[in-house]
N, C-alpha and C positions, 0 to 999 in steps of 0.2 A: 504494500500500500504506500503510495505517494505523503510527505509528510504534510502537505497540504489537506488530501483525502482525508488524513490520521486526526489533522487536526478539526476539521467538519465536520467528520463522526463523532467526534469526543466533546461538542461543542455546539452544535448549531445556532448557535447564535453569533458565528463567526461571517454568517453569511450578512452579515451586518458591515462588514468590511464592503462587499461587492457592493451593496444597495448603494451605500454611501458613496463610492466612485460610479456609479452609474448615476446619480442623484447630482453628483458634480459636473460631469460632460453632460448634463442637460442645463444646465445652468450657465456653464461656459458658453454655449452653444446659445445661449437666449439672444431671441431677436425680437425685435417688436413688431405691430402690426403698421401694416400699410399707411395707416393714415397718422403713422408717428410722425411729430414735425421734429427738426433739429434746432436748436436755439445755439447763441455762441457766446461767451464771457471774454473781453479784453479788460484792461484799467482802466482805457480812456473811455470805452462804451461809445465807440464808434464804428460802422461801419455795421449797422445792425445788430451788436452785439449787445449784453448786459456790462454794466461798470461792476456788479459785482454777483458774486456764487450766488448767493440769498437772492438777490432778486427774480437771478432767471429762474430759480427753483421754483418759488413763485409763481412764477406767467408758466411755467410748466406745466400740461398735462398730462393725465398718466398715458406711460408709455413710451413719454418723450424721451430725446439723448440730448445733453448738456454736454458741448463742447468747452473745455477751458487753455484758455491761451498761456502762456507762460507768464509767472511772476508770484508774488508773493499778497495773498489776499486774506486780511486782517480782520477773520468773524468765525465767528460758527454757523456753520450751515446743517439746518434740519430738517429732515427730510419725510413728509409725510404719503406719498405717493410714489407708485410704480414710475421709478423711472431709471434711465443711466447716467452716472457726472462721471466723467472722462477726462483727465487731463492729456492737453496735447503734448506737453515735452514733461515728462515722467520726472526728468533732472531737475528740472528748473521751477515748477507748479507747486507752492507750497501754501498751505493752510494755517496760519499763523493763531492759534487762539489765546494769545496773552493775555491773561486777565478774564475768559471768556471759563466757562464750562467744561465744555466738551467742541474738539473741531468738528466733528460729523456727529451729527444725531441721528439714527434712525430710530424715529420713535413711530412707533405703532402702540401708545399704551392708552390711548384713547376708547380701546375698549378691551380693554384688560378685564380678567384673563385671557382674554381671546387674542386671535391675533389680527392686529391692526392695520398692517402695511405688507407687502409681497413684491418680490419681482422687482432687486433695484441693485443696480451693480455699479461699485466706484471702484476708480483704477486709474492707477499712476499717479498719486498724491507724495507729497513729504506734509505729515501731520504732526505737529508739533505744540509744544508752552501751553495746553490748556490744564485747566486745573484738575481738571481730574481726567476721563480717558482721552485721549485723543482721537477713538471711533466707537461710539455707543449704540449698539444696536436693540433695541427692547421691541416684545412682542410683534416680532416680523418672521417671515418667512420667505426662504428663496433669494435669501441678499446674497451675495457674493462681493467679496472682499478683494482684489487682485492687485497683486504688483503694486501696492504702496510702502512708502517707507515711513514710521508712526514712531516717534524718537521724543526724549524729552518731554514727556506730559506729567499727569501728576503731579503739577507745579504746586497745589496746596498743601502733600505731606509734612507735615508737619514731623521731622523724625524723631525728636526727643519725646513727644508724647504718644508718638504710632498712632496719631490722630488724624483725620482729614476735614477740619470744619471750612463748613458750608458745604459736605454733600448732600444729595438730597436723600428726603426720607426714604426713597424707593428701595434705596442700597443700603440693606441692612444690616452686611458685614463686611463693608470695604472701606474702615475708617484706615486701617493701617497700609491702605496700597490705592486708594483713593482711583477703584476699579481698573488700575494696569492699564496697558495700551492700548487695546484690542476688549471690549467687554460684550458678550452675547448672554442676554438674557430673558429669560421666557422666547426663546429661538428656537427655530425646527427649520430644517432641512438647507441651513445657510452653508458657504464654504466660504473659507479664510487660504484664500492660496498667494503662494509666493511674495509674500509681505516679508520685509524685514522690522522685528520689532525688537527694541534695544534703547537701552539706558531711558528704559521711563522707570517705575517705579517693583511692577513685575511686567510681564508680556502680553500674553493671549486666556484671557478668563469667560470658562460658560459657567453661568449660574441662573438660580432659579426663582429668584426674588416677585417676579412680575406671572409665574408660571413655570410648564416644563421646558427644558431645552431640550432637544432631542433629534438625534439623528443628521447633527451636523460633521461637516468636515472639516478639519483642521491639517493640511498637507502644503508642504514645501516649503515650509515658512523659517526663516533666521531667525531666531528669538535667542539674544544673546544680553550680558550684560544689565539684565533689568534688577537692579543690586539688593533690592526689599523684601523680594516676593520671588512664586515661583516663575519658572519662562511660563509654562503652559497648565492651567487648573482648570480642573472639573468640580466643583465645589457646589453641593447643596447647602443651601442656606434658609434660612427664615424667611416668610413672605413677608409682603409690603402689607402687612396688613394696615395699615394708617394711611395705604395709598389705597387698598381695595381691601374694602369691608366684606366681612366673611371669608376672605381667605385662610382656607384650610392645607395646612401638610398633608402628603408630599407634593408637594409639587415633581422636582427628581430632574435628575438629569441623566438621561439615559439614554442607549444605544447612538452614543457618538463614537468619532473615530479621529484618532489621532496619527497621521503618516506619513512618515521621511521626513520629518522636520529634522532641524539640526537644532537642540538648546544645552547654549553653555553661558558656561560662567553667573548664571543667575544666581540672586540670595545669599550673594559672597559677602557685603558690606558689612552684615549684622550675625552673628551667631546661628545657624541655626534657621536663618530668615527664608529658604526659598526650594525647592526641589528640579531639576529639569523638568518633570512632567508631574505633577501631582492631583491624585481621585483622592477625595474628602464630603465621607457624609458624618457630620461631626457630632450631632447629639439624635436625640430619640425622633422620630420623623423625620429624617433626612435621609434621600435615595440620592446614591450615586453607583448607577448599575448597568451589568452589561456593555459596558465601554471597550473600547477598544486600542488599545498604545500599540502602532505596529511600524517598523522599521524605522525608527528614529536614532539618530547620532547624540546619544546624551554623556556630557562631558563635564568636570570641573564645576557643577553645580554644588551649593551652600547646604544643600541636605540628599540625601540620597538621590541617584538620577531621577527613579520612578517611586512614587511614595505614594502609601492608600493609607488612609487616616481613618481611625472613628474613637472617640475620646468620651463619649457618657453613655450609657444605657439602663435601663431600667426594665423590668417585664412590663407584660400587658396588667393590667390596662392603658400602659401609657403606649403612646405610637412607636411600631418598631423601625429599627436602623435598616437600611438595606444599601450593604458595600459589597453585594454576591454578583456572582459570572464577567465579572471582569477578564480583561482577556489583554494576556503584555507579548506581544508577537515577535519576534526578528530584529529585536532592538542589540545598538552597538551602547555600551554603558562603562566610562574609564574614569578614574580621577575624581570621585564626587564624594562626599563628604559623610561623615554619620549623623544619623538622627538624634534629637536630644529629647529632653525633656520623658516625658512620660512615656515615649515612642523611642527610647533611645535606643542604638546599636554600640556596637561594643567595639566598629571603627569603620574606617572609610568604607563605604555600601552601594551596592548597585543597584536594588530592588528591596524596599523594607512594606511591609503589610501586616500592621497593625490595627488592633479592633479588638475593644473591651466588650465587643455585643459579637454573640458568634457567624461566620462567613463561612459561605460555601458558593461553590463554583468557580475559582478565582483558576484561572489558567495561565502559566508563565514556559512559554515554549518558542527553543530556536536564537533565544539571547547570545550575546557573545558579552565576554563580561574578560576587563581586560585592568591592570592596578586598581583592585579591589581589596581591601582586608575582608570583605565578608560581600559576599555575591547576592544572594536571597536570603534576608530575615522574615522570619514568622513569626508574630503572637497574637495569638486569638484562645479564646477561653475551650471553641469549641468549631469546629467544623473540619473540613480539609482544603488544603493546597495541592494542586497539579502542578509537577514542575518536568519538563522533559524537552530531551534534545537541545540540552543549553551546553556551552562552550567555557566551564567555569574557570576560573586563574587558580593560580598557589595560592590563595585564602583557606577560609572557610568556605566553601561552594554554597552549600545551607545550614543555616543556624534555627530552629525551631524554639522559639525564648517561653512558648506558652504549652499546653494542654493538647489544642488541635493536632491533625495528623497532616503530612508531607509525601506526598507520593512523589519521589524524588527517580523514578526510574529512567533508565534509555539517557543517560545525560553523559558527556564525557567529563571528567573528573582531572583532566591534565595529563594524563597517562592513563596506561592500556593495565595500570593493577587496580581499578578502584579506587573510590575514596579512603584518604588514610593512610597510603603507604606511599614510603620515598615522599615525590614531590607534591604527590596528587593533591589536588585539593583536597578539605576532610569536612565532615559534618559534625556537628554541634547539636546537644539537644536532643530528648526523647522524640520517638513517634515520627522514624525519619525513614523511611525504606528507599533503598537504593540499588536492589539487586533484582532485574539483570540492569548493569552500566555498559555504555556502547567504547568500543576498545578503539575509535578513532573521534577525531572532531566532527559535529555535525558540517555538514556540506563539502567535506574534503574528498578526494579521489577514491580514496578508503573505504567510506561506507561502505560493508556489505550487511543486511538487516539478520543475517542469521550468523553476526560475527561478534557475537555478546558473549558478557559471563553471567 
């Protein structure tokens, strides 16, 4: 069986990978109808053109394209309707929000929970100095993000207090990252491609504030450098309820996909402060499930490359946590940092999955895991972890810190003796099975499936 195949059988809900890039080349591919007019933005606002983003947004109907000429244009532009904002020269077209909010809004939360707005693609920006994200997408669907560069936002962090005042109430846990570069929330079926997102405060955040996210793509993208927070978060949160009455948990954010990005160096500035890729459902009614982290380059990150979080639980009758079928695919993971606090590891980590309420379904297959002290940490009170066909270092391969089990089989270990001997990496920790081990690297010349011990 193909380990592709191996991994569909073992998972169906991998097929969430496909929907999602199919769900993106429709999106890429959007074109408007016939009777879309084109409108065009210069400085001067001559020659037919708007003097500024905002206005032509405006005179805009849906469906329309907004051409933008080159320069430096000083607002936030919010975007309530189906349309496309283009910039013409990628280098030079920058969204200046100093002192302003947010550079790009998309707000569809006019009818929140529901979704608002659809069908609206920006590309080729430099978004920059707003106080808090520099693109905010709420209750939309079918936006696509392309080819911008989104740097320096987050201007009202305040760092000494991990406070962000004057965000709005909507955001009800991003006082300390004042919503990172890139924020989607209450979002379905949006893609974030080819962006480079760096030195704001973290990078690219879905969350669930306004509703579910769900079934968005997150692929190709630079997220480097965002020194506070993680590059890339999947984060369930609290709802707005001060913004929308009666809103009830969970909201969730689920079956998204995360792929080929590159994120490094995040969360470096502060202790402890950021992960390359981080899933977090943090207290009792928070869903972050089914997600998907698959062939990303994670490096030099301030907490483990890939980190799943859950930090309070309680039984029923209170609402249960849900951090199950996750799924960490073909990722490259070097050089990143150990977890602290309550979730702590015992030294530099590549993949840590912690949760004081019990997890089941978490899948971690195919990794290549490279200067790690400790490759996969586990602690959970109670469920199991899937781990196979990963490529572990001289560390610890897997550390098992809690009660739960680790099906740790089919993984190569550093050498052809198992975990343990000579160089091989070793394991750590009850409830850890590791036999049969594959006696070559995943994806090397060597594989033969019937060359195990």
């Amino acid at each position: 069986m193909s380990p592709l195949l191996w991994i569909r059988s073992q998972s169906p809900g991998v097929n969430t990978v496909f929907a999602c890039f199919l769900s993106a080349a429709g999106m890429l591919a959007f074109t408007h109808t016939v009777s879309a007019a084109t409108l065009c933005v210069n400085h001067s606002g001559n020659n037919g053109c708007y003097s500024s983003i905002s206005a032509a947004v405006s005179a805009a109907s849906a469906g329309d394209v907004i051409n933008v000429k080159k320069g430096t244009y000083k607002e936030q532009v919010t975007i309530t309707k189906s349309l496309s904002l283009i910039a013409n020269d990628s280098s030079e077209t920058t969204i200046d929000a100093k002192g302003l909010a947010n550079g790009i809004f998309i707000n569809g939360m006019g009818a929140a929970p529901q979704i608002g707005v659809s069908n609206v693609l920006v590309k080729g920006f430099t978004v920059r100095n707003a106080n808090f994200e520099g693109i905010l997408i709420a209750n939309a669907s079918d936006v696509t993000i392309l080819e911008n560069e989104v740097t320096q936002n987050n201007r009202s962090l305040d760092i000494a207090s991990a406070a962000c005042p004057g965000a709005p109430a909507f955001e009800t846990n991003e006082g300390e990252d004042c919503g990172e570069g890139i924020h989607l929330m209450g979002a379905y079926n949006a893609t974030i491609v080819r962006n480079e997102v760096a030195w704001n405060s973290g990078g690219i955040l879905i969350s669930d504030e306004t509703g579910s996210s769900r079934d968005n793509l997150i692929t190709e993208n630079r997220v480097h450098d965002n020194q506070y927070d993680c590059g890339i978060t999947l984060a369930s949160h609290g709802p707005a309820v001060s913004v929308i009455p009666g809103a009830m948990l969970p909201y969730g954010v689920v079956r998204n996909t995360v792929s080929n990005n590159s994120s490094y160096r995040n969360g470096t500035q502060v202790p402890g402060a950021g992960a390359g890729i981080g899933i977090f459902a943090p207290f009792p009614g928070t869903t972050a499930a089914a997600n998907v982290v698959i062939g990303n380059d994670v490096r030099d990150n301030g907490l483990p490359g890939i980190t799943m979080h859950n930090h309070a639980y309680a039984p029923a009758p209170a609402p249960p946590v849900n951090l199950d079928d996750n799924m960490i695919v073909g990722n490259f993971l070097s050089g990143n940092a150990a977890d602290t606090a309550d979730a702590a590891t015992g030294g530099t980590t590549g993949i840590n999955v912690y949760s004081v309420a019990p997890i089941h379904g978490t899948l971690i297959v195919q990794n290549r895991f490279e200067d790690e002290q400790f490759d996969i940490v586990f602690k959970a009170p109670t469920g199991e972890l899937s781990a196979h066909l990963n490529n572990f270092s001289q560390g610890i391969g897997v550390d098992n810190m809690g009660s739960g089990q680790v099906n740790a089989t089919e993984n190569w270990w550093n050498c052809r003796s198992g975990p343990g001997s000579g160089n091989c990496a070793g394991v750590s920790g009850p409830n850890v099975v590791t036999v049969p081990w594959a006696s070559s690297p995943f994806g090397s010349s060597h594989d033969d499936e019937n060359d195990h011990h």
